[in-house]
NUVOTOR-278284 format. One line per 3 residues: number of its first residue (from 1); their letters; for each residue x, y, z of C-alpha. Coordinates in steps of 0.1 Angstrom, whole numbers. Layout:
<sites>
NUM) A) X/Y/Z; ...
</sites>
This chain:
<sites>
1) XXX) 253/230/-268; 256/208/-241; 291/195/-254
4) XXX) 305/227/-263; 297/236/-229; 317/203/-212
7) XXX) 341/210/-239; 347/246/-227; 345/234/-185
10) XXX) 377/211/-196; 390/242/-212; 387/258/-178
13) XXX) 405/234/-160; 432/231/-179; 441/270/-179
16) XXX) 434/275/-142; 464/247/-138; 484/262/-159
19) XXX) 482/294/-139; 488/277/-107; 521/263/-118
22) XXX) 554/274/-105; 575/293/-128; 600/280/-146
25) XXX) 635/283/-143; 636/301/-170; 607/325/-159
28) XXX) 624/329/-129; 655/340/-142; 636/361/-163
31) XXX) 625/379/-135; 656/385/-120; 667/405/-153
34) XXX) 635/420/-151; 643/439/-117; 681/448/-128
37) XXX) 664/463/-163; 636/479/-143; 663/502/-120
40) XXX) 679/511/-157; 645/529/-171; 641/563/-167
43) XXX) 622/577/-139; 601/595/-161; 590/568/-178
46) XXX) 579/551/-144; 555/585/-140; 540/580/-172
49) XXX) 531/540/-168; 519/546/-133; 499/578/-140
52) XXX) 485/557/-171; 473/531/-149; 458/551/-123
55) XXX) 439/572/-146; 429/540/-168; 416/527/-128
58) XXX) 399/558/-122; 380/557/-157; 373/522/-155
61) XXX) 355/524/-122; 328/555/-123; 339/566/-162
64) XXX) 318/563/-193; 350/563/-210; 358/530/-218
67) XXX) 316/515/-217; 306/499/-251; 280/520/-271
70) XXX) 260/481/-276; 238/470/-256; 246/432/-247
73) XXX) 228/408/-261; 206/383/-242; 197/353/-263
76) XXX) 229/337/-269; 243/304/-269; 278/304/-257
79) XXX) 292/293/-291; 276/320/-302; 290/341/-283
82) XXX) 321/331/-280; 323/331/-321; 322/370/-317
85) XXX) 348/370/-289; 374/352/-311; 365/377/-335
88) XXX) 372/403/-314; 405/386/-302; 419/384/-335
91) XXX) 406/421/-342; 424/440/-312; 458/418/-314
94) XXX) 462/434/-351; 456/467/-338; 478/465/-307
97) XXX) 507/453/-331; 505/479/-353; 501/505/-328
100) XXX) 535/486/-309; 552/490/-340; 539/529/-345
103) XXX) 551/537/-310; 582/512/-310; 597/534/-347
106) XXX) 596/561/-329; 622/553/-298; 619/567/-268
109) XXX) 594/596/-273; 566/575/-292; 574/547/-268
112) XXX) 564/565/-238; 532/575/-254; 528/536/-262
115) XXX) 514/526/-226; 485/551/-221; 474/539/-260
118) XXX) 478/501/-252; 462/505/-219; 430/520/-236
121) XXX) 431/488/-266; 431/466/-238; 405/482/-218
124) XXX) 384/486/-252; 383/449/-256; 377/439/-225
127) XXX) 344/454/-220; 336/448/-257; 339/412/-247
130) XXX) 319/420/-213; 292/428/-244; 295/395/-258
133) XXX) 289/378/-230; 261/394/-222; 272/414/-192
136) XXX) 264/454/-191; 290/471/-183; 270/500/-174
139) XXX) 269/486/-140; 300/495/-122; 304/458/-101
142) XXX) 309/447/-142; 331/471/-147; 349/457/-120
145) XXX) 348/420/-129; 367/437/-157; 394/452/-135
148) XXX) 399/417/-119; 400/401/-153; 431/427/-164
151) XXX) 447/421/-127; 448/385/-132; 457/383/-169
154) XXX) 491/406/-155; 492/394/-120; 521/372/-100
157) XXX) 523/337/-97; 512/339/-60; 482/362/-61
160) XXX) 464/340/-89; 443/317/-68; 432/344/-46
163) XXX) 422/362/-79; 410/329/-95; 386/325/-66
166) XXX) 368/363/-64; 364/358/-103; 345/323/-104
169) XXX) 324/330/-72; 314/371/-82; 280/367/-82
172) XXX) 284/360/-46; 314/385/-40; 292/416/-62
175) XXX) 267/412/-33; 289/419/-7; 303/455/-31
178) XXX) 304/488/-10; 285/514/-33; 306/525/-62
181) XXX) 321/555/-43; 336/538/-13; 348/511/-29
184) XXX) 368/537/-55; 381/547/-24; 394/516/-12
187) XXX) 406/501/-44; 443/490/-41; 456/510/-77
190) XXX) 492/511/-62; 493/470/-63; 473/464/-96
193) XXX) 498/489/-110; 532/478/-96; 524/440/-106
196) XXX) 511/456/-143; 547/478/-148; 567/449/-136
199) XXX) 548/423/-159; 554/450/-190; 585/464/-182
202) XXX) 610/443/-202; 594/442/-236; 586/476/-227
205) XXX) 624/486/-222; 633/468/-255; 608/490/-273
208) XXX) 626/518/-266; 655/509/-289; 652/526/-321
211) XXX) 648/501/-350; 651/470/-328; 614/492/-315
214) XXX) 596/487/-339; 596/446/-343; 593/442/-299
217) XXX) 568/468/-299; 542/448/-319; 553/415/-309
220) XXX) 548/423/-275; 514/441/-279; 502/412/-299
223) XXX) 513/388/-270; 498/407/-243; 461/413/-259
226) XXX) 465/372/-268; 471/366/-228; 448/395/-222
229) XXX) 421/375/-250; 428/341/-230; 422/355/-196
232) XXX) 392/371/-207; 373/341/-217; 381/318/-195
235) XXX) 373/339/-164; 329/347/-185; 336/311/-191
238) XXX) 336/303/-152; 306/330/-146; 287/309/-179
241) XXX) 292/274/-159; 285/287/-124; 254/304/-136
</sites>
């Protein structure tokens, strides 16, 4: 255990640097076509990604929507545990892509209803992985380690760190929590959304093609739960260690 364990601290290291890095030139001229597609969707579209998101937000934080029937189990090694996250990894990326490519048939009507459905898969495995780790989401401060976890996976180059560093030192930071209803009050949803919409907006937009739809839809679905999948882990990996 003790190997698997250095084995997965290396892990660690390596993904955290690879977050850190400056984008690409290619990323960043990515971008740049990202904010001249993003004026050419409709507005209407906007509405329904950012009602989506603040609903999901809402749910998330004092909802029994999204919490895992299972209770978490205790007596784990992290191999062990881990074993049933790649499980579940490999589980939700099949059913995002076929619900991409549903949604992505369909053109413009289905693909609107695409980002409420993904944003429940997503949500779905992230506290199904909580499970696995052995955290109980029934506790809203876990529920929020999951929010962070989704922000990050989804986030800008520039808010990373900050992000990196709540998520390794939470045991510390879930002391210092308002109660669950203030801090619903406080919670920045207009920023966790914006940087969400402007991650997913290109795929997104290429979705919306009829035909062309149906192949971007569960190409990008699959892609995002594997970034979601990665982000995940490592960020219970840095709780594991720290514990």
């Amino acid at each position: 255990m003790f190997m698997y364990e250095s084995q997965v601290a290396e892990e660690v290291i390596r993904w955290k640097r690879k977050l850190e890095k400056r984008p690409s030139l290619t990323g960043r001229y990515t971008k740049g076509l990202q904010a001249k597609m993003n004026k050419m969707i409709p507005e209407k579209l906007h509405t329904v990604v950012t009602t989506s998101i603040k609903n999901m937000v809402h749910a998330t934080l004092v909802g029994s929507e999204y919490t895992t029937k299972k209770q978490p189990e205790l007596a784990l090694s992290l191999k062990e545990r881990e074993e049933k996250v790649y499980s579940l990894i490999k589980s939700y990326k099949r059913t995002a892509a076929l619900e991409g490519a549903g949604t992505g048939a369909g053109g413009i009507l289905l693909g609107m209803a695409d980002f409420p459905l993904l944003l429940s898969i997503k949500m779905k495995f992230l506290f199904d992985t909580a499970s696995a780790y052995g955290y109980d989401v029934g506790d809203y401060r876990e529920r929020l380690f999951v929010l962070y976890l989704f922000q990050l996976a989804f986030a800008r180059e520039e808010k990373r760190p900050m992000l990196i560093e709540k998520l390794e030192c939470w045991e510390d930071e879930k002391e210092r929590l308002p109660d669950k209803d203030q801090y619903l009050a406080e919670f920045d949803w207009k920023t966790f959304q914006l940087d969400y919409r402007d991650y997913i907006d290109l795929p997104k937009m290429l979705q919306l093609i009829p035909g062309f739809g149906a192949f971007v839809g569960a190409a990008a679905n699959y892609r995002f739960l594997d970034i979601l999948g990665e982000t995940a882990m490592n960020g219970y990996r840095m709780r594991w260690l720290s514990e």
